[in-house]
C-alpha angles and dihedrals in degrees: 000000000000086000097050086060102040083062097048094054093048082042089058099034088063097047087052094049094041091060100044088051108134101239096175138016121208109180104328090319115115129220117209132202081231097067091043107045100099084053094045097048085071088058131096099178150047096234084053084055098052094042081064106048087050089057080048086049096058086043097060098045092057096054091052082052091051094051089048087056100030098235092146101145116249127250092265096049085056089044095053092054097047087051090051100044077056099054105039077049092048089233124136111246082244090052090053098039084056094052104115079235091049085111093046093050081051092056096045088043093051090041101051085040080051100054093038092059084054090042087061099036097049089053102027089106095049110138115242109272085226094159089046090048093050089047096050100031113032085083102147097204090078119112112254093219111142125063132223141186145198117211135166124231144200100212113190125180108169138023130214096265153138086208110110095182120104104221100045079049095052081043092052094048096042090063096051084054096046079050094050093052101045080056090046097042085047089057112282120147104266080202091057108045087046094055094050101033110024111095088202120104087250095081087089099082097017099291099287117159124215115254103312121196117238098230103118135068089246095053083037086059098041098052097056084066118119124231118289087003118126122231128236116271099275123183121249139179085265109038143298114311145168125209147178123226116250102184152339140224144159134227146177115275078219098055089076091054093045091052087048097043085058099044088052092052100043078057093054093051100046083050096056091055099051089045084049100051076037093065090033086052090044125094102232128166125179124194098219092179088072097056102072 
C-alpha cells in the first residue's frame, strides 16, 4: 500500500510539474505549458505548437506594453462588456457572474479591452492615408446618393444680461438674431457678422462648417434655402443660430464605409510593424525542446 502511494505521489508530482514547465521566456516574463494546454490540446504538431506560443508570445509583449503605458481598462469598460456577453447570451448579470469561468471570461475580457486600448494609442497619430483613400474609394461608378451640404452660422448662447430667467434669456437672444438677419438679408456681410457676433469656435473662418449629411428636419430645413437667403433661428448643442447655405454635393453612402474601411487597414498595418520591431527589440528565449 505504501508503495501504491508512493507512486501516485511521484504520478501527480510530475503532472504538476509538467504543467508549471517554463516553455518560453519574454523579458524576464515566463510562459508555461500550464497557461497554454487548452490551447495546445487542439494541436498535432510541434510546429502547431510553436504557431501558438508565438501568438502567446505577442500577447505577452503588448501587455507589457499595457502595463508600461497604463492602458488597463477601467472597471466600466469591463462592466459594459460583461453586460453585453449577458444579453447577446439571453442570461441575467447575476446568471453570468455565477457561472464556475466567470473569472476566466473576466481575464480574457480585461486582456482583448487591454490590447485594444494599445492597439489605439499606438495609432491614434496615424496620418490620414489620403492617397490610399483616393485610390480604393474615388470609384465613379458609385451611386451619388446621399446629399451634403456646407453652411455658415452665427451661434449664440448667451446674451449681455441681469435676467436669470431662461426664457427672457432665449427671447433676448432670439432678437439679436432676428437683427442680425434683416442686416444680413438687406445686404450685410453673413462672414462678417459671424466672425464678430457668433460665440461657436467657427468664427473663426466665418463661421463655415465641414461637409455636413442631409438626414435630419433641421438640415432638411437648411438646405431648401436660396442663395444668399437666411434661415429661420433654429436650436443647437451650443446655442440658437441662423445660417445661409454656402454649397452642395453628393456623394456614395458607401463612400463613408470605404474611407473607414482604409483607415482601418493602413492601422493594422502599421500595427503589425511596430508589434513586429517590438518582438525584434524583445529578449525572448523558447525552449523548443519542451514542446514535443
Amino acid at each position: 500500500m505504501k508503495k501504491i502511494l508512493v507512486l501516485f505521489l511521484v504520478f501527480v508530482t510530475g503532472m504538476v510539474l509538467a504543467e508549471n514547465t517554463i516553455i518560453a521566456i519574454v523579458n524576464n516574463a515566463p510562459i508555461s505549458l500550464h497557461s497554454l494546454k487548452d490551447n495546445f490540446l487542439s494541436s498535432k504538431t510541434v510546429e502547431e505548437k510553436i504557431e501558438i506560443l508565438n501568438a502567446q508570445i505577442d500577447i505577452t509583449l503588448q501587455l507589457q506594453k499595457v502595463s508600461e503605458f497604463n492602458l488597463r481598462p477601467t472597471y466600466e469598460d469591463v462592466e459594459a462588456v460583461l453586460n453585453d456577453v449577458a444579453k447577446n447570451n439571453n442570461f441575467s448579470m447575476n446568471d453570468l457572474l455565477n457561472f464556475d469561468e466567470i473569472d476566466s471570461i473576466k481575464n480574457e475580457i480585461v486582456e482583448k479591452l487591454s490590447i485594444l486600448n494599445l492597439q489605439r494609442f499606438i495609432t491614434h497619430n496615424l496620418d490620414r492615408p489620403t492617397k490610399n483613400i483616393l485610390n480604393d474609394c474615388s470609384n465613379t461608378d458609385l451611386e451619388q446618393d446621399q446629399k451634403q451640404i456646407k453652411i455658415a452660422q452665427i451661434i449664440i448662447s448667451e446674451v449681455s444680461t441681469d435676467l436669470k430667467d431662461y426664457e427672457q434669456k432665449n427671447i433676448l437672444i432670439e432678437s439679436f438674431l432676428n437683427k442680425l438677419s434683416n442686416h444680413i438679408s438687406k445686404g450685410a456681410s453673413f462672414e462678417s457678422f459671424a466672425k464678430l457676433h457668433s460665440q461657436h469656435p467657427s468664427y473663426q473662418n466665418g463661421g463655415v462648417t465641414d461637409w455636413l449629411t442631409v438626414n435630419n428636419p433641421t438640415l432638411e430645413m437648411l438646405d431648401s434655402l436660396n442663395k444668399n437667403e437666411v434661415s429661420e433661428i433654429y436650436s443647437t448643442d451650443f446655442g440658437s443660430a441662423i445660417a445661409i447655405k454656402i454649397d452642395e454635393r453628393f456623394i456614395s453612402s458607401k463612400l463613408k464605409a470605404c474611407e473607414e474601411r482604409v483607415i482601418y487597414q493602413n492601422a493594422e498595418i502599421y500595427y503589425a510593424q511596430w508589434l513586429k520591431n517590438l518582438r525584434e527589440q524583445a529578449i525572448i528565449k523558447i525552449y523548443y525542446g519542451k514542446l514535443n
